[in-house]
C-alpha positions in Angstrom: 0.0 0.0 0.0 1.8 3.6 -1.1 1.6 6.3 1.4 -1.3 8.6 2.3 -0.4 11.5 -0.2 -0.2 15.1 1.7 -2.8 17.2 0.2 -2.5 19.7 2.6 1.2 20.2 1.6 0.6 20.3 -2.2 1.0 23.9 -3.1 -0.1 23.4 -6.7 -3.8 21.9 -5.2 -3.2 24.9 -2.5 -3.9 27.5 -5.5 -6.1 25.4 -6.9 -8.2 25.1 -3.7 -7.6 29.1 -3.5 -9.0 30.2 -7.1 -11.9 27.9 -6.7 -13.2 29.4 -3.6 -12.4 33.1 -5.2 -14.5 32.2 -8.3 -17.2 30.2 -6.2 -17.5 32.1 -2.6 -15.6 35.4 -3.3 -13.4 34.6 -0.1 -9.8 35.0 -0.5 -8.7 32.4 2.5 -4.8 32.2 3.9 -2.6 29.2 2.9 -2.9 28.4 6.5 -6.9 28.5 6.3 -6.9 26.5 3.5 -4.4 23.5 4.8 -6.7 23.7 7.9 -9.5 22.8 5.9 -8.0 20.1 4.2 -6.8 18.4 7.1 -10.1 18.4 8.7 -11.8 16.5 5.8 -9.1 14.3 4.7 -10.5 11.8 6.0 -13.0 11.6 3.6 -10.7 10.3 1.3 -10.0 7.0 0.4 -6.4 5.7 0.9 -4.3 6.5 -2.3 -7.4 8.7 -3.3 -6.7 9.9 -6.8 -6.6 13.3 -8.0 -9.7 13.9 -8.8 -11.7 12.4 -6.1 -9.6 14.7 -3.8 -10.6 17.9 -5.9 -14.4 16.7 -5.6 -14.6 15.7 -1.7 -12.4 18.5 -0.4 -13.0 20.8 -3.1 -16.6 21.0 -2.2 -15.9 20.6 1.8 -13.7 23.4 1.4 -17.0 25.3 -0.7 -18.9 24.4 2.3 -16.9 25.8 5.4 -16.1 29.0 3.4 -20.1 29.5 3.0 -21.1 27.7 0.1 -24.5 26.2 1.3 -25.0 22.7 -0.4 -21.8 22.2 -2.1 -21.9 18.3 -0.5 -25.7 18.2 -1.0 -25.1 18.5 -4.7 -22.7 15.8 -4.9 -24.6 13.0 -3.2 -28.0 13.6 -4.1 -28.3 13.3 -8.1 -30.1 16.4 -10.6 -33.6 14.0 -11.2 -34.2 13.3 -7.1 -33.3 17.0 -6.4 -36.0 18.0 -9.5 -37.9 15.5 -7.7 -38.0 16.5 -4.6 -39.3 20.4 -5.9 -42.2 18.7 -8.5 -43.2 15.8 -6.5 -43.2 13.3 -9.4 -40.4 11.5 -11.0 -41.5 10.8 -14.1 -42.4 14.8 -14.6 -38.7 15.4 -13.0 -37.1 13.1 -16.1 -39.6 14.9 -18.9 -38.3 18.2 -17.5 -34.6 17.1 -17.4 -35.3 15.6 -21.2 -36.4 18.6 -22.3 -33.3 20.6 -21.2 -31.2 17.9 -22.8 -32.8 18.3 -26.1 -32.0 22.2 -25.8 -28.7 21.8 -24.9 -27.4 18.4 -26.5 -30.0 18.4 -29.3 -33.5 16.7 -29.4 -32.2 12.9 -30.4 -30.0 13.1 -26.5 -33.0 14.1 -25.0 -35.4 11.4 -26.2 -32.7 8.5 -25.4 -32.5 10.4 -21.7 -36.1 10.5 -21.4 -36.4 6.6 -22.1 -33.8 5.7 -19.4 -36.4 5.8 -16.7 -35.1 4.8 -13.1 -31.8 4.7 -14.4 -31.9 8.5 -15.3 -31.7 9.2 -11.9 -27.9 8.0 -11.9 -27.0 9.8 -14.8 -24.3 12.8 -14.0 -24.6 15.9 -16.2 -21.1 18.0 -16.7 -21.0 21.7 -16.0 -23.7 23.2 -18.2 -23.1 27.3 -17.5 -26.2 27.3 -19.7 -27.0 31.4 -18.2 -30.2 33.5 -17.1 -30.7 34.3 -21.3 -30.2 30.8 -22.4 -32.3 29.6 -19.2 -35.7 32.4 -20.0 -35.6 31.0 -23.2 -35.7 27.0 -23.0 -38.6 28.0 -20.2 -40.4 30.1 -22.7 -39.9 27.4 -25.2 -41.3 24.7 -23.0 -44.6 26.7 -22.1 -45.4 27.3 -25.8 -44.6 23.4 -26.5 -46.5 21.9 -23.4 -48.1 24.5 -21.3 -48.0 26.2 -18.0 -47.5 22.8 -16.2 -44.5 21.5 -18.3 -42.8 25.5 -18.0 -42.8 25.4 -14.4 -41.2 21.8 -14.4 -38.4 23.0 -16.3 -37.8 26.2 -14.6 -37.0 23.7 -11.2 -34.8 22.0 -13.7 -32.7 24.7 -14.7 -32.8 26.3 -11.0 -31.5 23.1 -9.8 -28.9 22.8 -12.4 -27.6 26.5 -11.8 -27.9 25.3 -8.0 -25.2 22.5 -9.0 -23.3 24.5 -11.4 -22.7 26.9 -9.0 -21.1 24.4 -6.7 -19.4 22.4 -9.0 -15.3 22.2 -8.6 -14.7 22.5 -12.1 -14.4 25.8 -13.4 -15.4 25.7 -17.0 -15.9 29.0 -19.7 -17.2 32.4 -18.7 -18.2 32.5 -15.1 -20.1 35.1 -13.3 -17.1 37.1 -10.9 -17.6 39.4 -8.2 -17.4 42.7 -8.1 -14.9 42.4 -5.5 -13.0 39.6 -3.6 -12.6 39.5 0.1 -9.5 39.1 2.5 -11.2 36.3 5.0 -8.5 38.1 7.4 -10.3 41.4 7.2 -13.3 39.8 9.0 -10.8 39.8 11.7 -8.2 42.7 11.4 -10.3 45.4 9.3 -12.4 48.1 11.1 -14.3 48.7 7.7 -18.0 48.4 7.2 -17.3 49.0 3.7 -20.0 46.5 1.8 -19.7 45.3 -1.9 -23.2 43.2 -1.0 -24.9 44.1 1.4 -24.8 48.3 3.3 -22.4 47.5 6.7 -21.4 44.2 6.7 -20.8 41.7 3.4 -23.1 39.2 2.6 -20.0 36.4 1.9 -19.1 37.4 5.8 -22.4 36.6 6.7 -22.6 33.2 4.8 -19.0 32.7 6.8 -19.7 32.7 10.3 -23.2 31.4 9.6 -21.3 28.3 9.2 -18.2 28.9 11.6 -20.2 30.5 14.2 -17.6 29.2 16.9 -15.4 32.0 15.8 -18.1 34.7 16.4 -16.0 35.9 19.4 -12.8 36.8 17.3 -14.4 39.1 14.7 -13.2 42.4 14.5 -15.0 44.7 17.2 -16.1 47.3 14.3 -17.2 44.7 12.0 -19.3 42.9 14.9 -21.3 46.7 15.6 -21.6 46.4 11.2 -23.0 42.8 11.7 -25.3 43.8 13.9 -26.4 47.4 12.0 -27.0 44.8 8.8 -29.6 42.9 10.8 -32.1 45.9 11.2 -31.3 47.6 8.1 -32.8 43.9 6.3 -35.6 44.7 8.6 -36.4 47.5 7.5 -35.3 49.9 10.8 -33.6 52.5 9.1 -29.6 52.4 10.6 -27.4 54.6 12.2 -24.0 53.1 12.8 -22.1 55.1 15.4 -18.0 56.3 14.7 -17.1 53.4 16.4 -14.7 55.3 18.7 -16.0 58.3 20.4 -19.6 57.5 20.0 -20.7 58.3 23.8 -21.4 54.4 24.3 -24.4 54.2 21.3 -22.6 51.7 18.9 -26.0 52.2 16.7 -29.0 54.0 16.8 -32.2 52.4 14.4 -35.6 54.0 13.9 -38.9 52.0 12.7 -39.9 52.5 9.3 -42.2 55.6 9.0 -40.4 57.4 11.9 -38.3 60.9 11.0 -34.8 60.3 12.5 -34.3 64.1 11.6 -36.9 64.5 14.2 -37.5 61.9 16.3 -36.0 59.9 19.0 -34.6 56.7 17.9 -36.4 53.5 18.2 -33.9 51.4 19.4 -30.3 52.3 20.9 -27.7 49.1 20.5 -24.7 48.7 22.2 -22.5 46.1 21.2 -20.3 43.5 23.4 -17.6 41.1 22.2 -17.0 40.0 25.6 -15.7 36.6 27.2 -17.2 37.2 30.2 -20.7 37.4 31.3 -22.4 41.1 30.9 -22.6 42.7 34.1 -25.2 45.0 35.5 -23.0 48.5 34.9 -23.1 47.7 31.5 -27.1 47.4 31.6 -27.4 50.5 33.8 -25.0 52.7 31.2 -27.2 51.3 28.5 -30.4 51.9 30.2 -29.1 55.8 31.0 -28.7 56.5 27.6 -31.9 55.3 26.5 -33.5 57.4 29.0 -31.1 60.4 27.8 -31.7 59.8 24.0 -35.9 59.1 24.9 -35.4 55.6 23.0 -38.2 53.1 23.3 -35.5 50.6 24.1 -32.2 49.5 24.6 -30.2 46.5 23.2 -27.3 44.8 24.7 -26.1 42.5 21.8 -22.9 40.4 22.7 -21.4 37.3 22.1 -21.6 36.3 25.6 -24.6 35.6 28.4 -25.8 38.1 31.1 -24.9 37.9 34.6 -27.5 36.9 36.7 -27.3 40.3 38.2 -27.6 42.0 34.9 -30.8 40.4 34.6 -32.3 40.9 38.0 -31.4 44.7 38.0 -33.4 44.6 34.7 -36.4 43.1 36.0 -36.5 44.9 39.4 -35.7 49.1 37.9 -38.2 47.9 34.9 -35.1 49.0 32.5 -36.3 49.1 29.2 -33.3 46.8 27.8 -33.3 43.5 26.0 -30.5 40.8 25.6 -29.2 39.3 22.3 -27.1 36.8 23.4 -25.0 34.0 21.3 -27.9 32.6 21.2 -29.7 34.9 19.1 -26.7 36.2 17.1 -26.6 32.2 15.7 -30.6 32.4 14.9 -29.9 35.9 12.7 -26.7 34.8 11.2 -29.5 31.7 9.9 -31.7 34.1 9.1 -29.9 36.1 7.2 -27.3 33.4 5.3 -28.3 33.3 1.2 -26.3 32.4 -1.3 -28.9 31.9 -4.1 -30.2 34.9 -5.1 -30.8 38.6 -5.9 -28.0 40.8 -4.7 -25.7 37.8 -3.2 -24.8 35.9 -6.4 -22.0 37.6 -8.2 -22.3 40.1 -11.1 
């Protein structure tokens, strides 16, 4: 038996590992990230794994912990059951997949596909990059041929081969780029809330710690207040994010929609904690001051950390008009607001 080969020490599948999460996540990870990654999933590899299992099992593990949502979904559950699963009938999910193989491959590859009939389910389709024009027209095609009912069988086709395509480790022809691609170490070390998607805090950040929550605690203090900001701008507060340094203790101040902020006292006044201890009740009573200074409805402690006990029962027994967001909570918005499907977060 040869020896295990070191994939984490192969530079050239290093930079290959590196371009593919660029093109696919818009992350630019260290060298040391990306041996990390590796080394946590090589045991998904056989022994004496060839070269291109390796780039399909850690390629897409690697797609996964950067943010990628599905990347391993999409290898182990085949094109017809994933049309399946959105239609509810196979035999509709094979028409629809026959019909897209007749526009792309030509009508004599679709009727042999369409005659496979359980065994289509096995079949694996390359990269198709077949694009939003191409797409609109093979669905406008299919409702003139067959009707309503047939076009919105094939639009779940095409959506779930774009959903594969999108994941695939092969990078093949023209591919859709960001406008931008981002240092994973700035998530870290910058005090930006510059945002290519999304206004304070990137959407690719968002899809990051949504999946490697555990490092919550390390983000960069400014980009923590911008994570935070990005949650009630998406729901539809309208955001003030404070200086960050020598903002009198109001991180961000957010006003309900409707409400002047020219003119009126904010909503809500957040204050925001990357702690590693518990929350104390100073904290709360600073907080609760400047709500009653600014005439806020309420106050918002949002940290990565619990309260104290005594933060909590000086809450309940002064009636402050304070809430916690708690690590909890922070893990429930990041779900909330991870997307990498659609409008604004797929690259342009």
């Amino acid at each position: 038996m040869g020896k295990r080969w070191d994939w984490a020490g192969d530079l050239s599948f290093i930079e290959w590992l590196a371009e593919l999460i660029g093109v696919r996540v818009g992350i630019a990870p260290s060298e040391e990230d990306l041996q990390q990654i590796i080394k946590r999933n090589d045991h998904l590899l056989p022994d004496n794994a060839k070269q291109k299992v390796a780039l399909e099992l850690l390629g897409r593990s690697a797609l996964e912990a950067f943010g990628l949502e599905g990347a391993m979904h999409a290898l182990k559950r085949p094109v017809i059951l994933g049309i399946q699963d959105k239609v509810g009938d196979y035999s509709l999910a094979v028409q629809a997949m026959a019909f897209v193989a007749g526009q792309i491959f030509g009508q004599p590859h679709g009727e042999d596909f369409a005659g496979l009939g359980r065994e289509a389910a096995y079949v694996v389709f390359p990269p198709l990059n077949i694009g939003e024009k191409r797409a609109a027209e093979i669905i406008a095609e299919a409702a003139t041929l067959y009707g309503e009912f047939e076009r919105n069988a094939v639009a779940v086709a095409l959506d779930e081969i774009a959903f594969r395509d999108a994941r695939n480790v092969i990078l093949l022809g023209e591919q859709r780029t960001w406008n931008d691609v981002l240092d994973l170490s700035d998530l870290f070390l910058s005090e930006s809330v510059a945002a290519s998607y999304g206004k304070f805090f990137d959407q690719r950040f968002v899809n990051y710690l949504a999946v490697n929550f555990e490092e919550i605690g390390t983000v960069n203090w400014r980009k923590f207040e911008a994570l935070i900001a990005e949650y009630f701008h998406r729901n539809g507060f309208e955001v003030q994010l404070g200086a960050g340094r020598n903002d009198n203790g109001v991180d961000i101040r957010a006003w309900e929609t409707g409400v002047n902020s020219e003119t009126s006292p904010p909503t809500l006044i957040i204050q925001c904690k990357r702690e590693k201890r518990k929350i104390g009740k100073v904290v709360i009573k600073a907080l609760a001051a400047d709500v009653h200074w600014e005439g806020a409805q309420q106050g918002l402690l949002a940290a990565t950390v619990d309260w104290s006990p005594g933060a909590r029962e000086v809450v309940k027994t002064r009636k402050y008009p304070v809430a916690e967001v708690n690590r909890s909570t922070l893990q429930r918005w990041l779900v909330e607001m991870r997307d990498s499907e659609k409008g604004l977060w797929l690259p342009r």
